[in-house]
C-alpha positions in Angstrom: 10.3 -20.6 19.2 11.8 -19.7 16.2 8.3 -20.0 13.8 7.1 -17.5 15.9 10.1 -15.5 15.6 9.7 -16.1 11.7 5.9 -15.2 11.9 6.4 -12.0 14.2 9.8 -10.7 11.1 6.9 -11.5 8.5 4.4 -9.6 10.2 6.6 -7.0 10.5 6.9 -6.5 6.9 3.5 -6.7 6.0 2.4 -3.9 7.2 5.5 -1.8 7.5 7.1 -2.2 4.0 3.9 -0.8 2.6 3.7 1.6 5.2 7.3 3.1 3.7 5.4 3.1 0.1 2.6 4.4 1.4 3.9 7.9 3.0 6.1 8.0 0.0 3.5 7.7 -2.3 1.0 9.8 -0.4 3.9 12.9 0.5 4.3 12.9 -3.3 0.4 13.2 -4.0 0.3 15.5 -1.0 2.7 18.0 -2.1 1.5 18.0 -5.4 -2.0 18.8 -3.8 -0.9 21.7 -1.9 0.5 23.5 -4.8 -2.4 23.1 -6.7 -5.0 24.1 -3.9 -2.7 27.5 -3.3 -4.4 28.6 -7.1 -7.6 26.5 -7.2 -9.1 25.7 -3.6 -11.7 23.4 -5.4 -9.5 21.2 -6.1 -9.6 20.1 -2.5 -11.5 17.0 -2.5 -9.5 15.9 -5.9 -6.2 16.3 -4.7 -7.6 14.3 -1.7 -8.6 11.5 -3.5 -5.4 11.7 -5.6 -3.3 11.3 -1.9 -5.1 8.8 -0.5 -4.4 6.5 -3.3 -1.8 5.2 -2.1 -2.8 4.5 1.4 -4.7 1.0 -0.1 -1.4 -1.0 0.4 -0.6 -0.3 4.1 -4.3 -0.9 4.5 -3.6 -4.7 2.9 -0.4 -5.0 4.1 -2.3 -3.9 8.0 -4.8 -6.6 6.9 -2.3 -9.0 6.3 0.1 -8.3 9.6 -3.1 -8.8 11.4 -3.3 -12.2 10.4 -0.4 -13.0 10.6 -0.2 -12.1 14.2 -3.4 -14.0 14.6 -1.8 -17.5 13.8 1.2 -16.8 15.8 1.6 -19.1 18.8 4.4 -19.9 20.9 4.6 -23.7 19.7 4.7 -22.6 16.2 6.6 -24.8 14.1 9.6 -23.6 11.8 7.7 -24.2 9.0 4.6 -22.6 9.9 6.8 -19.3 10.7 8.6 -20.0 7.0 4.8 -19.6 5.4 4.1 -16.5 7.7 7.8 -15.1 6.9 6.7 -15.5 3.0 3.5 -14.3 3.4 5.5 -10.9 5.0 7.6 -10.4 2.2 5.3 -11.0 -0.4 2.7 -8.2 1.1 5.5 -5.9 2.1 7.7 -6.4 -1.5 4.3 -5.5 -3.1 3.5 -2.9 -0.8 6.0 -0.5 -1.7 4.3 -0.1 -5.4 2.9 2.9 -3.9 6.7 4.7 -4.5 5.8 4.6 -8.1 2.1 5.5 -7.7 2.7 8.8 -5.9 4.1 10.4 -9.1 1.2 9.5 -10.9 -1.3 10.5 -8.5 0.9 14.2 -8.6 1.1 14.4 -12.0 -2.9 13.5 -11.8 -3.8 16.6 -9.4 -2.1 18.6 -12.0 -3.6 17.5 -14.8 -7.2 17.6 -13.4 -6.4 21.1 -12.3 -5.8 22.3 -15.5 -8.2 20.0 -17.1 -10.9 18.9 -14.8 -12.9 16.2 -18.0 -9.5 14.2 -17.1 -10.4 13.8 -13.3 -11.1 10.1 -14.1 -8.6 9.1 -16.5 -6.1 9.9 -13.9 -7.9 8.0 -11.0 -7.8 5.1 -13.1 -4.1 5.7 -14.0 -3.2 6.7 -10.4 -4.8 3.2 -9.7 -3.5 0.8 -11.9 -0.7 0.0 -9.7 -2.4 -1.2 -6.9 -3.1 -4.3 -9.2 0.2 -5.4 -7.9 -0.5 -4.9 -3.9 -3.7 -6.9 -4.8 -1.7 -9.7 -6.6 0.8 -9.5 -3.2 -2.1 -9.6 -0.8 -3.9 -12.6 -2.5 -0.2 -14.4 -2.2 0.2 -14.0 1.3 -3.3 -14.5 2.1 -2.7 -18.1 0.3 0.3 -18.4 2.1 -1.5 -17.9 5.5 -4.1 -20.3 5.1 -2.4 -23.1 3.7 
């Protein structure tokens, strides 16, 4: 009983750890996006793209939870619910990179606003971060499978 109480914590913080980050990240982006749309409706799709950045880690952190909850069973042994536990916490500790990408992804909406040639440069700085979710999800994926 107690791995699958261990599996069911790390589950728990897979997906909702980055789902904190996430709306963070995203209300950042998204208020960002609503100023600039008030001047420059065009803009809409952009500042779109810019606040759905940070949505990728409660995706992995969902894709993660899910397996998680897959291998639960009520014979699980300690150890088993250990590797799930870590495999939480590595995917949730990673998924709140999305607190530091929402600034970008503002500062990006703004910047493509008044210079739409750097539409690009700031999608690729807005998502440099998520090298870190990917880094957390490929952890806790190893973690699950072992």
């Amino acid at each position: 009983m107690e791995g699958f109480i261990l599996a069911a914590i790390g589950a728990g913080l897979a997906v909702g750890l980055p789902g904190l980050g996430s709306a963070i990240g995203s209300g950042l982006a998204g208020a960002s996006a609503s100023g600039v749309i008030a001047e420059k409706k065009q803009e809409f799709v952009t500042g779109l793209i810019f606040e759905a950045l940070p949505q990728t880690a409660v995706i992995f952190g969902f894709v993660i939870a899910i397996m998680i909850v897959g291998a639960i069973n009520v014979d699980m042994s300690s150890l088993d619910g250990a590797k799930m536990l870590g495999a939480g916490i590595a995917m949730g500790i990673a998924g709140l990179t999305p607190i530091g990408q929402g600034p970008v992804a503002a500062a990006g909406i703004g910047s493509t606003a008044r210079s739409p040639a750097t539409k690009v440069n700031n999608i690729v700085y807005t998502a440099i971060p998520d090298l870190s979710v990917i880094m957390g999800f490929v952890i806790a994926f190893m973690l699950i499978s072992a």
